[in-house]
Biopython code that builds the backbone (N, CA, C, O; Angstrom):
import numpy as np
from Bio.PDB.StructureBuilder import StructureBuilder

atoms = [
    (1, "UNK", "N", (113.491, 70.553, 116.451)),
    (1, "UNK", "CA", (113.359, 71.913, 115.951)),
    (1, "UNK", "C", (114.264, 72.806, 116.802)),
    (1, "UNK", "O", (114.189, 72.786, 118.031)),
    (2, "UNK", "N", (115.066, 73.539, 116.180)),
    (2, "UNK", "CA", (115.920, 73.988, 116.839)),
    (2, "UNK", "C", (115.038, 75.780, 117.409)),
    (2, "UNK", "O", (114.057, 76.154, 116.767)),
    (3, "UNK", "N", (115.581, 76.666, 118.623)),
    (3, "UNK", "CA", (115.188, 76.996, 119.422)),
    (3, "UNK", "C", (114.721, 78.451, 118.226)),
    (3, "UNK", "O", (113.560, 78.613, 117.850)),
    (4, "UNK", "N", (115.903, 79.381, 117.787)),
    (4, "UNK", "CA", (115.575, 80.017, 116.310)),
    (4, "UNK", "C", (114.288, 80.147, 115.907)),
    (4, "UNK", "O", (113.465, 81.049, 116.069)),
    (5, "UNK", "N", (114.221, 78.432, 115.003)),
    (5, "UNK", "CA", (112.908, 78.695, 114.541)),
    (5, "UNK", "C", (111.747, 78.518, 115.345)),
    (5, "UNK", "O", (110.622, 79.012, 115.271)),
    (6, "UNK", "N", (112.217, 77.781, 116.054)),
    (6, "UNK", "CA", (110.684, 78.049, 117.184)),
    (6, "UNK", "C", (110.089, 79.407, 117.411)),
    (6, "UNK", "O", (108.877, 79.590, 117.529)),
    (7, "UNK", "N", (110.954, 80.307, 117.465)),
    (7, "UNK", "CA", (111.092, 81.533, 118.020)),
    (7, "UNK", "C", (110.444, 82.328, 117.368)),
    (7, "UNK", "O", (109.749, 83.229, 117.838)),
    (8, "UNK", "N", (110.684, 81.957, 115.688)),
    (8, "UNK", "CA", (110.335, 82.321, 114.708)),
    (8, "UNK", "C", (108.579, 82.194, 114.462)),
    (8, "UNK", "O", (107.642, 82.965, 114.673)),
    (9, "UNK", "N", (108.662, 81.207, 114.068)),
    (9, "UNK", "CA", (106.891, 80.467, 114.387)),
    (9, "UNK", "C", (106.705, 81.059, 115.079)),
    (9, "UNK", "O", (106.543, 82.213, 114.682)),
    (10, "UNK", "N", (106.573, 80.855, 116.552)),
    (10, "UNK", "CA", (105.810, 81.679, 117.763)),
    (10, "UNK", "C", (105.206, 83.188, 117.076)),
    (10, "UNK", "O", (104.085, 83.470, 116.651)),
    (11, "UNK", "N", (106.272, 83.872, 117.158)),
    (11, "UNK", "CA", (106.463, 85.521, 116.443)),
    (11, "UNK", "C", (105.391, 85.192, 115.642)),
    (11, "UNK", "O", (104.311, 85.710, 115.925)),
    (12, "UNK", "N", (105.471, 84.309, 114.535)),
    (12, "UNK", "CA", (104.148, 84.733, 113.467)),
    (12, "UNK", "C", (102.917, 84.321, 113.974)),
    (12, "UNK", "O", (101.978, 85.115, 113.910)),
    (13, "UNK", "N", (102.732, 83.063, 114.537)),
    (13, "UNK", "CA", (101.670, 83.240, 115.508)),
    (13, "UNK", "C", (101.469, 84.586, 116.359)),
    (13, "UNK", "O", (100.618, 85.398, 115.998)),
    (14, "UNK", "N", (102.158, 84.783, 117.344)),
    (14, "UNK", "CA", (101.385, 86.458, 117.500)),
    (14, "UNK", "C", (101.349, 87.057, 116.728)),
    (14, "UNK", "O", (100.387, 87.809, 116.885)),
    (15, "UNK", "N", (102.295, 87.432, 115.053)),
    (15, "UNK", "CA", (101.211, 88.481, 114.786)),
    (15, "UNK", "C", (100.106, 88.205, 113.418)),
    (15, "UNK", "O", (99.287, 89.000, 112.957)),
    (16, "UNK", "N", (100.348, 87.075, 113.061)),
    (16, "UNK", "CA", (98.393, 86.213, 113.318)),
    (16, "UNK", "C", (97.327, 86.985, 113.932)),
    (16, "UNK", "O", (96.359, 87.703, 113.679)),
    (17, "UNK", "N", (97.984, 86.482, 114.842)),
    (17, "UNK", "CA", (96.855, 86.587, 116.250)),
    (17, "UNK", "C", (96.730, 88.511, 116.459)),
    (17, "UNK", "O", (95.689, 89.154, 116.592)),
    (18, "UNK", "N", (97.473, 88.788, 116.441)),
    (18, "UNK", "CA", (97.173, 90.606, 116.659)),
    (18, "UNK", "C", (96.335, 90.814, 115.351)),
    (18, "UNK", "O", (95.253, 91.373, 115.531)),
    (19, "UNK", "N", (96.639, 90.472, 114.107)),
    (19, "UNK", "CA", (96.028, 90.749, 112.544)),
    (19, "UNK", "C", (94.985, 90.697, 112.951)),
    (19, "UNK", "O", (94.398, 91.779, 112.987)),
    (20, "UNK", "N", (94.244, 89.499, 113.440)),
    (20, "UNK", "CA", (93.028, 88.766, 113.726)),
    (20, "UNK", "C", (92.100, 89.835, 114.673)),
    (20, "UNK", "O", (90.918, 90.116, 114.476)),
    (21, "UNK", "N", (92.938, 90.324, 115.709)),
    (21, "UNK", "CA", (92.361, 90.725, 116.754)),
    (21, "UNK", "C", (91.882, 92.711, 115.819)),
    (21, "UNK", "O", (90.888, 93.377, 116.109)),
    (22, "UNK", "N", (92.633, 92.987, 115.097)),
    (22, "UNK", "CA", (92.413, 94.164, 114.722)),
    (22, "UNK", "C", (91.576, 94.347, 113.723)),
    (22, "UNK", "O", (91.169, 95.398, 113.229)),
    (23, "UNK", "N", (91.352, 93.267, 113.464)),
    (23, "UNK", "CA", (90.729, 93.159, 112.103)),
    (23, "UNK", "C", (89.147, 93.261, 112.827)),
    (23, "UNK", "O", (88.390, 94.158, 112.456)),
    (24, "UNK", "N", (88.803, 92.465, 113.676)),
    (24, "UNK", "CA", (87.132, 92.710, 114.311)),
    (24, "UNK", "C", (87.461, 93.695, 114.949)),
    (24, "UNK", "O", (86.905, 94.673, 114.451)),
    (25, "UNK", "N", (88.178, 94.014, 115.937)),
    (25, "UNK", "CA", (88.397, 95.413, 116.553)),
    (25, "UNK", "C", (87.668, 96.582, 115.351)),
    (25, "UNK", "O", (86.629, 97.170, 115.652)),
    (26, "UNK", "N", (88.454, 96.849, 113.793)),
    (26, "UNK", "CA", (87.972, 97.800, 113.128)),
    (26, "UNK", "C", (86.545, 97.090, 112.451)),
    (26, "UNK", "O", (86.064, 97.802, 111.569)),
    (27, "UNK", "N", (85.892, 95.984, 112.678)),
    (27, "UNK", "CA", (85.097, 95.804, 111.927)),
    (27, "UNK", "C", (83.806, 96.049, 112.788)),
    (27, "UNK", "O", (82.693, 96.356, 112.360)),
    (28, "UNK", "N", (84.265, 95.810, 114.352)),
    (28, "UNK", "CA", (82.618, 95.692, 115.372)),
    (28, "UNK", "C", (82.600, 97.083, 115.295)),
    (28, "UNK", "O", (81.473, 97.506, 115.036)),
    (29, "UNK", "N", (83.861, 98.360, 115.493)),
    (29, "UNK", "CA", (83.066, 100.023, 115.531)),
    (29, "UNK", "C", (82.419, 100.680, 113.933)),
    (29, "UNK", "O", (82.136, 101.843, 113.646)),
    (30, "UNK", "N", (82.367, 99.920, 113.426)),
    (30, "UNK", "CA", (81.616, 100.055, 112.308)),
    (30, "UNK", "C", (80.208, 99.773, 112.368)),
    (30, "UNK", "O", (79.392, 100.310, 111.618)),
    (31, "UNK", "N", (79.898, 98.872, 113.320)),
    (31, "UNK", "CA", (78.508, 97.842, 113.292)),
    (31, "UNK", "C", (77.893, 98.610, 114.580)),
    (31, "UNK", "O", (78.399, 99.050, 115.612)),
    (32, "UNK", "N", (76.347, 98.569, 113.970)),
    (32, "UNK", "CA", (75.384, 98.974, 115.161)),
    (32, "UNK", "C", (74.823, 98.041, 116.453)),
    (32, "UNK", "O", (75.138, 96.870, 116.241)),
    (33, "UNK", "N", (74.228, 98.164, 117.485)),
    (33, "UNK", "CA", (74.212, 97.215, 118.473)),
    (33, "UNK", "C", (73.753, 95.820, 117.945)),
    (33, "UNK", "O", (72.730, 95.938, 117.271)),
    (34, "UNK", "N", (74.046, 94.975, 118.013)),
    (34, "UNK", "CA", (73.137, 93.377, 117.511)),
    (34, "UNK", "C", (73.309, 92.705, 117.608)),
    (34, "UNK", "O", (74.133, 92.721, 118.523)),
    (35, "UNK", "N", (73.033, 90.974, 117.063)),
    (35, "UNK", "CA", (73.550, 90.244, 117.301)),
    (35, "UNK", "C", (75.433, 89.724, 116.384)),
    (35, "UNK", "O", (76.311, 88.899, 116.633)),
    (36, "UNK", "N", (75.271, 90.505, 115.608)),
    (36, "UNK", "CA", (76.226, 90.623, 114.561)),
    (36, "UNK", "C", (77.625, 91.002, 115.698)),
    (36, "UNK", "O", (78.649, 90.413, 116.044)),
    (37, "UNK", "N", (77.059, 92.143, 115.964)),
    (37, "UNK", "CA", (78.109, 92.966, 116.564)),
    (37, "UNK", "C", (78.617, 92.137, 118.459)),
    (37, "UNK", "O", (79.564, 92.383, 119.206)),
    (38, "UNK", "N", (77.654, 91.333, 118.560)),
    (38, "UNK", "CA", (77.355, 90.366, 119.823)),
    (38, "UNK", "C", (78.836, 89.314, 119.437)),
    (38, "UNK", "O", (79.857, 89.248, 120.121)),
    (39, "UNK", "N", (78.621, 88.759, 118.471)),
    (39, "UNK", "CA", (79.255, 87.617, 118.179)),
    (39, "UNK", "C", (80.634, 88.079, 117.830)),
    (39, "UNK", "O", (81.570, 87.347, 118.154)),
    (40, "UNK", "N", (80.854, 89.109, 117.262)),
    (40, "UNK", "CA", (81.842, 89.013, 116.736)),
    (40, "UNK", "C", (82.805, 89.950, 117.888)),
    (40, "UNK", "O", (84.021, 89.758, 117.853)),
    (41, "UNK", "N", (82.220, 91.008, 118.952)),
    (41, "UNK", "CA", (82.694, 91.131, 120.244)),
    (41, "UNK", "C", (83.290, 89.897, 120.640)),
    (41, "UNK", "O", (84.508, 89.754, 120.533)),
    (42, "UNK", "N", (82.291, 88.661, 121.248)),
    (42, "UNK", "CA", (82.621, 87.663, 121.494)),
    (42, "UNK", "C", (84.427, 87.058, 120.914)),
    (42, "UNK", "O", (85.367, 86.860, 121.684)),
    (43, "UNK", "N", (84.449, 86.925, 119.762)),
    (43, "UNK", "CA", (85.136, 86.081, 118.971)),
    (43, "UNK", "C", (86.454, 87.259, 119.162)),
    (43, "UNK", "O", (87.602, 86.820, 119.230)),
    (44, "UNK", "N", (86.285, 88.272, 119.215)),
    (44, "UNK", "CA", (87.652, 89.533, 119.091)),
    (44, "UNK", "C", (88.019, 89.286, 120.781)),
    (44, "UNK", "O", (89.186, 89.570, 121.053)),
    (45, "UNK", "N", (87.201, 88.811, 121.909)),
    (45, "UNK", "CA", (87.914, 88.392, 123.279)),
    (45, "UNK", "C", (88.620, 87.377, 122.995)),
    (45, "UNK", "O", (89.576, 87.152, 123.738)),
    (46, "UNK", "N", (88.362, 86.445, 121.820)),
    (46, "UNK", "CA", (89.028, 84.844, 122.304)),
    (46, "UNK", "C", (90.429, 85.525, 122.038)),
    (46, "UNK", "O", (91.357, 85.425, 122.841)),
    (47, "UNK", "N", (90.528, 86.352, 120.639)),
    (47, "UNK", "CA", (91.676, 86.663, 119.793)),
    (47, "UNK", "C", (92.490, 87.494, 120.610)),
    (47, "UNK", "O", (93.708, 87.571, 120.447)),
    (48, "UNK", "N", (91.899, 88.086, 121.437)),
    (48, "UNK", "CA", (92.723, 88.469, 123.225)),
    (48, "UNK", "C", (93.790, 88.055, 123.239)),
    (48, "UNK", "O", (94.927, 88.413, 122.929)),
    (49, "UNK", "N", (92.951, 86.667, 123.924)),
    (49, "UNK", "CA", (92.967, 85.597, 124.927)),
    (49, "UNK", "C", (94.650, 85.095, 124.276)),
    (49, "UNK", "O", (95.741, 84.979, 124.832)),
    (50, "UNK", "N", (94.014, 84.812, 122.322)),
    (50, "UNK", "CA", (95.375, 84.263, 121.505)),
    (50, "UNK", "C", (96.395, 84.962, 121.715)),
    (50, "UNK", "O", (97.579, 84.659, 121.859)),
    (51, "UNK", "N", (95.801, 86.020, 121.724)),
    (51, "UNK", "CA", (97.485, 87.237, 121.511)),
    (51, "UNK", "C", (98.274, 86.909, 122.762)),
    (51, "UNK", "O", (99.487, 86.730, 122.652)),
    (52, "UNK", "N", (97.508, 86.788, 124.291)),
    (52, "UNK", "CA", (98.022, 86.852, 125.746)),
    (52, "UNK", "C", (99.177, 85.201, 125.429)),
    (52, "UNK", "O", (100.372, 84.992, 125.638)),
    (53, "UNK", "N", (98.399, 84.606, 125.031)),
    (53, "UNK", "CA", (98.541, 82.868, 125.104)),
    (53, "UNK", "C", (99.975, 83.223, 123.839)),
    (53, "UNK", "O", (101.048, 82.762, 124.229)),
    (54, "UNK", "N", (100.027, 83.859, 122.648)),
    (54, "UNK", "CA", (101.126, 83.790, 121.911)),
    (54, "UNK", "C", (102.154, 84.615, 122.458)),
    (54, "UNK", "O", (103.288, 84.273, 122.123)),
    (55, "UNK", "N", (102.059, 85.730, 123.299)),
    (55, "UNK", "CA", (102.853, 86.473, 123.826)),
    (55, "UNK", "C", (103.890, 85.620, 125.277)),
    (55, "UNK", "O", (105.063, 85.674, 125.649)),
    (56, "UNK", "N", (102.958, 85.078, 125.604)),
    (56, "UNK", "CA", (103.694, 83.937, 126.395)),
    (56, "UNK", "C", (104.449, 82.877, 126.163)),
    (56, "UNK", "O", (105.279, 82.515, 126.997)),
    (57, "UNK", "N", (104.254, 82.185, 124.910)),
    (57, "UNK", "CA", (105.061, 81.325, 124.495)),
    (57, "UNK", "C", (106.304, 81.539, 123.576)),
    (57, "UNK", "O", (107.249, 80.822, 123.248)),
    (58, "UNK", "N", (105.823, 83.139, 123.222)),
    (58, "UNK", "CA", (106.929, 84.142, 122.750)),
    (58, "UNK", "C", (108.193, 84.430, 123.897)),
    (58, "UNK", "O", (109.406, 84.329, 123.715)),
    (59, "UNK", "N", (107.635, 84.724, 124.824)),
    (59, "UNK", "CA", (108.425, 84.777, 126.145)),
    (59, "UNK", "C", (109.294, 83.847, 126.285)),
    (59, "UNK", "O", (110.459, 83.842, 125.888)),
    (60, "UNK", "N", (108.429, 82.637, 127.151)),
    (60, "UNK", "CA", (109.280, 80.807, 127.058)),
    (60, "UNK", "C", (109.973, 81.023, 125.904)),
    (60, "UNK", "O", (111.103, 81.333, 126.280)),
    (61, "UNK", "N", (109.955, 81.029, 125.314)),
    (61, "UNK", "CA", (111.037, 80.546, 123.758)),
    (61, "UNK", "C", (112.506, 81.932, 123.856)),
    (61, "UNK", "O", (113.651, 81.732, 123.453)),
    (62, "UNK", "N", (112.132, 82.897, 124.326)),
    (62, "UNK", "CA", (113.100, 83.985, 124.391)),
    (62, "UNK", "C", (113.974, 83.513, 125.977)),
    (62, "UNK", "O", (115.109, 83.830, 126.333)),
    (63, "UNK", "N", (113.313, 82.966, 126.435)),
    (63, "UNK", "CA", (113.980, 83.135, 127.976)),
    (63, "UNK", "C", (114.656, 81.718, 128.151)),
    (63, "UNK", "O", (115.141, 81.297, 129.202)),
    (64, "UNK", "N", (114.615, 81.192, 127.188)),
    (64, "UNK", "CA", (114.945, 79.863, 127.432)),
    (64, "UNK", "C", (116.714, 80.300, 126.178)),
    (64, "UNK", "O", (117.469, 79.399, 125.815)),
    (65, "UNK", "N", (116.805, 80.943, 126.015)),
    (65, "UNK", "CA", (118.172, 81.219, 125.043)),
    (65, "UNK", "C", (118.978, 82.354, 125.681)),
    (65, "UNK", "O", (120.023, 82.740, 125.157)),
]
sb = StructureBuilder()
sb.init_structure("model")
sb.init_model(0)
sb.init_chain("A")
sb.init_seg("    ")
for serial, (resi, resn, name, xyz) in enumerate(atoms, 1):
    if name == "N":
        sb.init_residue(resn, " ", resi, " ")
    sb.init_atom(name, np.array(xyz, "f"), 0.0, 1.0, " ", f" {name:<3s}", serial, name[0])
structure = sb.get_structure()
């Protein structure tokens, strides 16, 4: 796979991963304290975690050209 499309992929993986993350972001300040709003806090850290983890391999792939 040449370096391009890697580059490419990556990119849509982060913004996947940002979609993802904004999407519970606007959905938990809608929701009242609970377990609803528990879990899906939870699940909007992992999508963090994705964005940090795609932003990095966004990096590697830029710094390597």
């Amino acid at each position: 796979m040449n370096t391009d499309l890697l580059r490419k992929e990556f990119q849509k993986i982060l913004e996947i991963e940002q979609a993802a993350q904004c999407f519970y972001e606007r959905f938990i300040e809608q929701l009242n304290e609970g377990e609803l709003k528990e879990q899906l806090t939870s699940i909007c850290s992992d999508e963090i975690e994705h964005v940090k983890i795609a932003e990095t391999l966004v990096g590697y792939i830029s710094e390597s050209t």
